[in-house]
C-alpha positions in Angstrom: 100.9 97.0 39.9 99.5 93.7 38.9 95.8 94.2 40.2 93.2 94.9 37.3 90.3 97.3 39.1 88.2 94.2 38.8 90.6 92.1 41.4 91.4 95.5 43.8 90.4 94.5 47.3 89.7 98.6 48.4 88.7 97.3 51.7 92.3 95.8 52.5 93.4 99.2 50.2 92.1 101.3 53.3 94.9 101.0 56.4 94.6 102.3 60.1 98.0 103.3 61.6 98.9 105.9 64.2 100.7 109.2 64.3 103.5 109.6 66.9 101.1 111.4 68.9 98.9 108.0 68.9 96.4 109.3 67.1 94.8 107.3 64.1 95.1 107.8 60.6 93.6 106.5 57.7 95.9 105.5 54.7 94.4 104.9 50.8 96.2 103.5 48.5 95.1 103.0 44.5 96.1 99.9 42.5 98.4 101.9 40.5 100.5 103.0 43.5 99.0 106.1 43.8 98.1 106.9 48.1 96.5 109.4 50.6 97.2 109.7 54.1 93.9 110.9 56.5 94.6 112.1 60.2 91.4 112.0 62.4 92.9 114.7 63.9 91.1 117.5 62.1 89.7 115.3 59.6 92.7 116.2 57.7 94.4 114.8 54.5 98.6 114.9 55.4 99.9 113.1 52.5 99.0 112.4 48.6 101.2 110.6 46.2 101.3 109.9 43.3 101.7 106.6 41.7 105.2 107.4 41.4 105.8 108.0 45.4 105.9 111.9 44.5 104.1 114.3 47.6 101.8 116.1 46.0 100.7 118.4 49.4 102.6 120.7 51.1 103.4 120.7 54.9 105.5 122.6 56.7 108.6 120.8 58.0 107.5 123.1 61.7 104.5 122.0 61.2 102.8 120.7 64.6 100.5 117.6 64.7 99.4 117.7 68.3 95.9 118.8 69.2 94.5 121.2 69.6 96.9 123.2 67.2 95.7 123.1 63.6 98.4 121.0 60.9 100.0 123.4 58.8 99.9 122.0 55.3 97.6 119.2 53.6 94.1 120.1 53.6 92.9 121.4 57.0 89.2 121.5 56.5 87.8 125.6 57.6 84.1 125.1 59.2 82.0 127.0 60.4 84.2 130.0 59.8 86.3 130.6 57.1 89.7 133.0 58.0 88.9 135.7 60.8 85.4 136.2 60.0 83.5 135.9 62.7 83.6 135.0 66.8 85.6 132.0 66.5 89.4 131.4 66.0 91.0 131.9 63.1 89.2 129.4 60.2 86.5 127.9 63.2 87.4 124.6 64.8 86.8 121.4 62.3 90.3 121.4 61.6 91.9 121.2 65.2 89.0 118.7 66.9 89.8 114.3 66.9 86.7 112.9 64.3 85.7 109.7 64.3 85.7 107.2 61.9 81.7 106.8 60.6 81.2 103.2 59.9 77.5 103.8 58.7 77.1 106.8 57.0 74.3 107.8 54.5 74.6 106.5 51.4 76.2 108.5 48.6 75.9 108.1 44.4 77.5 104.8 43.5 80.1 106.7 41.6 81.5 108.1 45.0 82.5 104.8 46.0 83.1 102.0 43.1 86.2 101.8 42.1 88.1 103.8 44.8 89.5 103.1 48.2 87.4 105.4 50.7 86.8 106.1 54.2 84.4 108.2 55.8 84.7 110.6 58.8 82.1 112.4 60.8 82.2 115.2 63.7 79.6 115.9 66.0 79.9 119.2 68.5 81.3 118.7 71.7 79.5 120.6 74.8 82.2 122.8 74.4 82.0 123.5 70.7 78.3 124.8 71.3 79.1 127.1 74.1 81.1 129.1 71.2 79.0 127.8 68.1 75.5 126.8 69.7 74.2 125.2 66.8 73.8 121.1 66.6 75.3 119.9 63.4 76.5 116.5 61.7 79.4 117.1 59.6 80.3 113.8 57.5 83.5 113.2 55.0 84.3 111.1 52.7 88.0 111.2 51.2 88.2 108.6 48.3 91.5 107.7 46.0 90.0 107.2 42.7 92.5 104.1 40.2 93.7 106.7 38.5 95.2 108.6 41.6 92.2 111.8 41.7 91.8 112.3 45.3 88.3 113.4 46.0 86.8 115.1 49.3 82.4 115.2 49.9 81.3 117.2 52.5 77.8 116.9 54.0 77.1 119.1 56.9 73.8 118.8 58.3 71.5 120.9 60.4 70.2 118.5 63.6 68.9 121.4 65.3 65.8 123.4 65.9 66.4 126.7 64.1 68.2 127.9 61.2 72.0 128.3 61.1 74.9 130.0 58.5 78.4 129.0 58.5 81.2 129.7 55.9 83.4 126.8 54.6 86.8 125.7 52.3 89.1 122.9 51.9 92.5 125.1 52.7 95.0 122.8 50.5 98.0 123.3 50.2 99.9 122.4 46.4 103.2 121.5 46.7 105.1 123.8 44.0 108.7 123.4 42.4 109.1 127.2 43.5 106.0 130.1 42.9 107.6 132.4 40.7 107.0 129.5 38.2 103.9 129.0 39.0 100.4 130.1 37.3 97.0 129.6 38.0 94.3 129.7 34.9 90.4 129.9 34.9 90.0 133.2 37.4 90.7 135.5 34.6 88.7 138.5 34.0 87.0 137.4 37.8 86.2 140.1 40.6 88.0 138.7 44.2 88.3 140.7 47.4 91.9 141.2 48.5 92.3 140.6 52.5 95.7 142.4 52.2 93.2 145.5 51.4 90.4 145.3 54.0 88.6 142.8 51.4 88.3 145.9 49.0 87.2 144.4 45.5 89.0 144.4 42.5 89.2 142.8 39.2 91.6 140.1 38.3 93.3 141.4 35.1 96.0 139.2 33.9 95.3 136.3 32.0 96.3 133.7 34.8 97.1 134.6 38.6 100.9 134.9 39.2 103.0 135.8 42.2 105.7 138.2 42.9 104.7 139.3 46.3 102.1 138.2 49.4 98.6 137.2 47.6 95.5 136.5 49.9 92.2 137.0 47.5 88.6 135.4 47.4 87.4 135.3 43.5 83.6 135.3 43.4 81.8 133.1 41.2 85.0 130.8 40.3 83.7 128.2 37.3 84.0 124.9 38.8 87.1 124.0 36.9 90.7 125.6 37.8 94.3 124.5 36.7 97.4 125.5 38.5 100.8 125.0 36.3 104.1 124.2 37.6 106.2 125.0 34.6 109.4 123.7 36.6 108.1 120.0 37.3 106.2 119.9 34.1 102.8 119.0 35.9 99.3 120.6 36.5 97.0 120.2 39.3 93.0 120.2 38.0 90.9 121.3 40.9 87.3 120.4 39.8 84.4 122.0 42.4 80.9 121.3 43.2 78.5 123.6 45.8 82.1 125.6 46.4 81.2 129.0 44.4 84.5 130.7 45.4 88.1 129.7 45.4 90.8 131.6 47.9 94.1 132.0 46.6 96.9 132.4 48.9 100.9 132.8 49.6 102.5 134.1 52.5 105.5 135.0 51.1 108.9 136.4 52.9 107.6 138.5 55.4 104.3 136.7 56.3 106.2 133.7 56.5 108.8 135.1 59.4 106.3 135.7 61.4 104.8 132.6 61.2 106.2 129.9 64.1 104.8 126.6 62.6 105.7 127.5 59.4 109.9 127.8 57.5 111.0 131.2 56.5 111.5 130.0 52.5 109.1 127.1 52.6 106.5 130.1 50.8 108.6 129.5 47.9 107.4 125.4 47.8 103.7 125.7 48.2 100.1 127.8 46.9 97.0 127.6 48.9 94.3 127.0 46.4 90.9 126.7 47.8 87.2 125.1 47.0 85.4 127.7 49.1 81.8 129.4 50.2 82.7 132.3 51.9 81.2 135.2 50.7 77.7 133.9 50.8 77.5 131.7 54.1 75.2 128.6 53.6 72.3 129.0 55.5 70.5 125.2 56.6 67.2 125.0 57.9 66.8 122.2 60.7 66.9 118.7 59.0 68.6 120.4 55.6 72.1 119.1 54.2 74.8 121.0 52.2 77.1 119.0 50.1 80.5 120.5 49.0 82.6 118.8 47.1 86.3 118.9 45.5 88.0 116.5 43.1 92.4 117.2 43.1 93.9 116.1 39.7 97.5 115.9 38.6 98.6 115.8 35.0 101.6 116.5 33.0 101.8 119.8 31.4 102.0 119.1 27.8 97.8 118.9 28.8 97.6 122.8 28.0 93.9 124.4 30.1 92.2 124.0 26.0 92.6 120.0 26.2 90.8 120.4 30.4 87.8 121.6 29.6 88.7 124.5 31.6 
């Protein structure tokens, strides 16, 4: 707690440990206490505290962290296919491959890295990746703990091959939640989504914030770039803030979703909301040598900060 920003050494801020699997992660931490866990496995973030110590993600306690099965909680990252989609498995294969740390990337806008504790990923296809998806791509990360705690993801995904290629995209995170009957999300109002629990029929949100009493699973179109989800039990909002994402998934299992789930706890549905920073309903498309960036920035505030005082 003693460091001014000025003194912060970010480099010895940014440990590599391993998992009990032996595979490395990447931990962050801010000079106000404040920390982020990154698994090369998937490129994933497992863990992000608060400067109190409090876990702000959620993961399941069946979760599995052994390759090739995807982690169940955090923020798996969906590329090139968001949900069932398409050919490949269920939200494509970013999220279940080993990435490797990228000790040179491209350079970035100074903002992305003074003043916060970083470390870059990248993932190339394997042989095997572009038997299933044959199109060559670069696909670098940057997750970066900001002094005040933000946790921020960039994604640059590149096209290194010789035509053009589409893919579908979203950072899957999962909130950690006191319990979701509590919980509301503002700034989809009035939006049109497609619901996946009606053959992705369109409708029109009409409440004026997104609440749960049942199974939700919904794509909004055209989501502003700011969102808010309130926790009225633990007093606290998360402020998701979005760049190149135009949609944002919304989802919870529920009861009966959740039983039929094997890495995932029967009432855990009740602890967590997936809400994501997504392009899904209009794949990018890159030309060879052309670079889409996506990026999200997670937030947590107390609630006496109503949506008016967020800019929302």
């Amino acid at each position: 707690m003693g460091h001014s920003a000025a003194v912060w050494d970010y480099k010895a801020a940014t440990e590599i440990t391993k998992d009990w699997n032996g595979i490395d992660q990447v931990v962050l931490r801010s000079p106000q206490g404040a920390s982020a866990r990154v698994s090369l496995h998937g490129g994933q973030v497992t863990s992000w505290r608060s400067e109190h110590g409090e876990e702000l993600l959620f993961t399941s306690s069946k979760a599995i962290f052994k390759p090739p099965k995807a982690i169940r909680g955090g923020i798996p990252i969906c590329f090139p296919q968001f949900g069932n989609g398409g050919s490949l498995e269920q939200h494509g294969f970013a999220r279940n491959k080993i990435w490797a740390i990228d000790d040179d990337p491209p350079p970035l806008r100074p903002n992305d890295s003074h003043g916060k504790s970083f470390v870059d990923l990248i993932l190339r296809p394997s042989e095997e990746d572009l038997k299933c998806w044959p199109h060559s791509f670069e696909f670098r990360l940057r997750v970066s703990l900001a002094t005040d705690g933000d946790l921020n993801l960039i994604s640059r995904i590149r096209n290194v091959y010789c035509k053009p290629f589409s893919f579908s995209f979203a950072y899957h995170t999962y909130f950690s939640v006191s319990d979701i009957s509590e919980v509301r999300i503002e700034g989809l109002e009035t939006l049109d989504y497609l619901d996946n629990l009606f053959q992705r029929e369109r409708f029109t949100e009409q409440g004026n914030a997104v609440t749960f009493e049942s199974e939700v699973d919904r794509v909004y179109l055209s989501a502003p770039n700011g969102i808010a989800i309130l926790d009225h039990e633990k007093k606290r909002t998360f402020v998701i803030r979005k760049d190149g994402l135009p949609d944002v998934v919304v989802w919870n299992p529920w009861e009966k979703k959740s039983k039929s789930m094997g890495d995932f706890g029967d009432e855990e549905y009740k602890q967590m909301v997936c809400v994501d920073g997504a392009a899904i309903v209009r794949p990018i498309t890159l030309k060879p040598g052309e670079e889409w960036t996506g990026r999200v920035q997670l937030k947590v505030v107390p609630s006496s900060f109503c949506s008016d005082h967020l800019g929302l």
